[in-house]
Backbone as ProteinMPNN parsed JSONL, in Angstrom:
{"seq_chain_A": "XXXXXXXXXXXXXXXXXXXXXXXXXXXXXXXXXXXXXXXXXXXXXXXXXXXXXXXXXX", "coords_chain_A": {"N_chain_A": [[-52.463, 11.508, -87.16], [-51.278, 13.916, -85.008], [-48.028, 15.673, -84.446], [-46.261, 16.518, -81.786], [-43.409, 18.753, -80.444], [-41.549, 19.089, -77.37], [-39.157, 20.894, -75.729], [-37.374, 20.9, -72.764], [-36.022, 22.48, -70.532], [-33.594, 24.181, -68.154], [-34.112, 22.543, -65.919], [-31.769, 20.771, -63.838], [-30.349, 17.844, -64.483], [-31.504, 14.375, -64.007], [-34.301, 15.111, -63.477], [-36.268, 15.899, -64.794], [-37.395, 14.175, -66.962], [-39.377, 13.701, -64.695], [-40.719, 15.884, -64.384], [-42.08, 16.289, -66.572], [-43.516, 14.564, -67.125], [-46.412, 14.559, -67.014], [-47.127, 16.183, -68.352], [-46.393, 14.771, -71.157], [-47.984, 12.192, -70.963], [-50.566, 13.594, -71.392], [-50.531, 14.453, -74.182], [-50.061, 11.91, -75.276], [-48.243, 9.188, -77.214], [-44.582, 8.73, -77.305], [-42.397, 9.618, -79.582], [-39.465, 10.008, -79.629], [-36.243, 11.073, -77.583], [-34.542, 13.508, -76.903], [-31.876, 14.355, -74.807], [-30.239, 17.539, -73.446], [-27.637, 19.107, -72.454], [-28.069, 20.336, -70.062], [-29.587, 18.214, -68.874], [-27.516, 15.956, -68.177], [-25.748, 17.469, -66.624], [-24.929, 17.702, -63.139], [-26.374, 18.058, -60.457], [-26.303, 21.028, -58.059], [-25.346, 20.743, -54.908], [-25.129, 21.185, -51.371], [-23.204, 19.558, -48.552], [-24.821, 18.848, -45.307], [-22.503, 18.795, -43.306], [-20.497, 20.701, -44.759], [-19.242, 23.949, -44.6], [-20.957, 27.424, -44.18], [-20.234, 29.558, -43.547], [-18.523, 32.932, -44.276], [-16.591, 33.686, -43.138], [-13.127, 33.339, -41.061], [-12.43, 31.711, -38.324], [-10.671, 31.956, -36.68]], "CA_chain_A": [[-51.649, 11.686, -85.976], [-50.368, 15.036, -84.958], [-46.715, 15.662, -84.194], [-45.635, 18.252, -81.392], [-42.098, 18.938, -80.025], [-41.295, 19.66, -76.509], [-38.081, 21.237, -74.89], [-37.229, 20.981, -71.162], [-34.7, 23.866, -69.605], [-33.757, 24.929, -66.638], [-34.077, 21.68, -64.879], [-30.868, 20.059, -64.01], [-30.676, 16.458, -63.773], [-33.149, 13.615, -64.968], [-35.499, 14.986, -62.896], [-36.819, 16.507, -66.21], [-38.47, 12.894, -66.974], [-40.605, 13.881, -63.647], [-41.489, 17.397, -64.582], [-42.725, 16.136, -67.903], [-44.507, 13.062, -67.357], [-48.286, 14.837, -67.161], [-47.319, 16.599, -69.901], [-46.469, 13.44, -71.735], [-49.308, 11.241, -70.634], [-51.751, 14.316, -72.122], [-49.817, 14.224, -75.328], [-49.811, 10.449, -75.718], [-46.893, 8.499, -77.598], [-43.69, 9.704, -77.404], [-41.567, 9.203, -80.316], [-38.106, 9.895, -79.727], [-36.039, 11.798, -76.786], [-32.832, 14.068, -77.077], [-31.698, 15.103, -73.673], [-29.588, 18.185, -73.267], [-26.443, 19.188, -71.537], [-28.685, 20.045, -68.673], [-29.335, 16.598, -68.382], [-26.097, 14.967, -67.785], [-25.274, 17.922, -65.495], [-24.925, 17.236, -61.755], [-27.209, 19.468, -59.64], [-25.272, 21.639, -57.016], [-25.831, 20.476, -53.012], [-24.295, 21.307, -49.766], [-23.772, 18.742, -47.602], [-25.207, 19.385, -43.969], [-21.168, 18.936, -42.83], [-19.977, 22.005, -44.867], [-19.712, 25.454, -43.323], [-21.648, 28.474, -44.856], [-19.24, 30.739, -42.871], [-17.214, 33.449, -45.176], [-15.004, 34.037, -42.175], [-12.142, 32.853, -40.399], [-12.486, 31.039, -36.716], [-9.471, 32.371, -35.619]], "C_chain_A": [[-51.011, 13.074, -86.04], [-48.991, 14.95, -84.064], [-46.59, 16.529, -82.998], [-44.346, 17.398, -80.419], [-42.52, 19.709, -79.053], [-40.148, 19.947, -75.744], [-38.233, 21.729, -73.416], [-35.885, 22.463, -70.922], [-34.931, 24.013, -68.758], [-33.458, 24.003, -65.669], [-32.83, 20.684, -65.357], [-30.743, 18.756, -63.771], [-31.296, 15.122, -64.634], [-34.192, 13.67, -63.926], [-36.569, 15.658, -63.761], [-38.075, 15.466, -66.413], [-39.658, 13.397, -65.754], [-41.72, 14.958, -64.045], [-42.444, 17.073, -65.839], [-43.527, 15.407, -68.112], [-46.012, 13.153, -66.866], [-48.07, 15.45, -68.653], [-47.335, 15.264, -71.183], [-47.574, 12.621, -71.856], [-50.427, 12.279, -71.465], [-51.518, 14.447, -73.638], [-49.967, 12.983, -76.522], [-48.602, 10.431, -76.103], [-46.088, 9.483, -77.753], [-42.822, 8.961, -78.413], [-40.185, 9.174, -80.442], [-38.02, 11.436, -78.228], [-34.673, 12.112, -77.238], [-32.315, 14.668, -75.805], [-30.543, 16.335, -74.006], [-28.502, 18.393, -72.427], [-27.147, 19.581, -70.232], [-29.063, 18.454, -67.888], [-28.662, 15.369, -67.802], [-25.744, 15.83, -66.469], [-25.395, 17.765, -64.123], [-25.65, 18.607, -61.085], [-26.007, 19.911, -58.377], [-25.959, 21.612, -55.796], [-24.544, 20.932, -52.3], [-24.661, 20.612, -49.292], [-24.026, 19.513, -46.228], [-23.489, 19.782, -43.075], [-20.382, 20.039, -43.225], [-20.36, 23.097, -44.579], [-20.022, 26.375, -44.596], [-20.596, 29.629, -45.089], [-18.064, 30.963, -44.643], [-16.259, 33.862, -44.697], [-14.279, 32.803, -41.413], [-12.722, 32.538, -38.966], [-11.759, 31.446, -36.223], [-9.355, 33.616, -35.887]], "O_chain_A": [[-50.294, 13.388, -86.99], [-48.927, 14.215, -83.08], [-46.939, 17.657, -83.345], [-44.24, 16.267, -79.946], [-43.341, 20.62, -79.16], [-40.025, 19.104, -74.855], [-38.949, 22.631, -72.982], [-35.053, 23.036, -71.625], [-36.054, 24.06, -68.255], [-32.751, 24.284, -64.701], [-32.678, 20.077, -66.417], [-31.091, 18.442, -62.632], [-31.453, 15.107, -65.854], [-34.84, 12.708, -63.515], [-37.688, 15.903, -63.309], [-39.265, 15.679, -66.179], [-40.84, 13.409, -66.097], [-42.951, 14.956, -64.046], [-43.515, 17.665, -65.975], [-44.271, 15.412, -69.093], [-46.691, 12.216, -66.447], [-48.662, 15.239, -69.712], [-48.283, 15.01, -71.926], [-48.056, 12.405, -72.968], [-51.188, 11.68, -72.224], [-52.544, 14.555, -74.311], [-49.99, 12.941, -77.752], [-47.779, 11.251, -75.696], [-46.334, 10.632, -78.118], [-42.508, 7.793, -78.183], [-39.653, 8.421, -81.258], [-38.857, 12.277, -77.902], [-33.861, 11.354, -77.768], [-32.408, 15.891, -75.901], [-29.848, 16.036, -74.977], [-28.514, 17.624, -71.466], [-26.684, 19.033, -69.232], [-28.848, 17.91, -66.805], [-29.019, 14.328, -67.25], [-25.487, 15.265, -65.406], [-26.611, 17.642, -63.974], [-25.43, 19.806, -61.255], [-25.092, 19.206, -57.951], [-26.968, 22.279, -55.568], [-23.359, 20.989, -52.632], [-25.867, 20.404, -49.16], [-23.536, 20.623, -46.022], [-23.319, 20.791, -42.391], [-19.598, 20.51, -42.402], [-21.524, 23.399, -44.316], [-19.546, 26.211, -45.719], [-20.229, 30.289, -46.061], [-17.446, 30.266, -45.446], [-15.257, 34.314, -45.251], [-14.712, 31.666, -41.223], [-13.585, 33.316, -38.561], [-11.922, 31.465, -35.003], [-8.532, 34.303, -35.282]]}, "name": "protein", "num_of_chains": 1, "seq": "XXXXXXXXXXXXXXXXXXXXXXXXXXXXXXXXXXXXXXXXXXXXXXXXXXXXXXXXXX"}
């Protein structure tokens, strides 16, 4: 059996699991996971209701 290690970055979220899961499947078994502080972090949205605007209305 060969071993290999793979690190995710960049992607915030657990949308990591998505990005990875061809890589995985070509790999076979996965033996253990360590997620990163990217992982837990909350991705950054705008809702459609907040304004863009850097100026004043009045």
């Amino acid at each position: 059996m060969v071993a290999c290690r793979k690190k995710v970055t960049g992607i915030v979220g657990a949308s990591c699991a998505e990005v990875t899961a061809a890589i995985e499947a070509q790999l076979g078994q996965v033996l253990s996971q360590e997620p990163t502080s990217e992982f837990f972090a909350q991705p950054n949205t705008v809702s459609p209701t907040q304004s863009q605007s850097a100026f004043s209305e009045w």
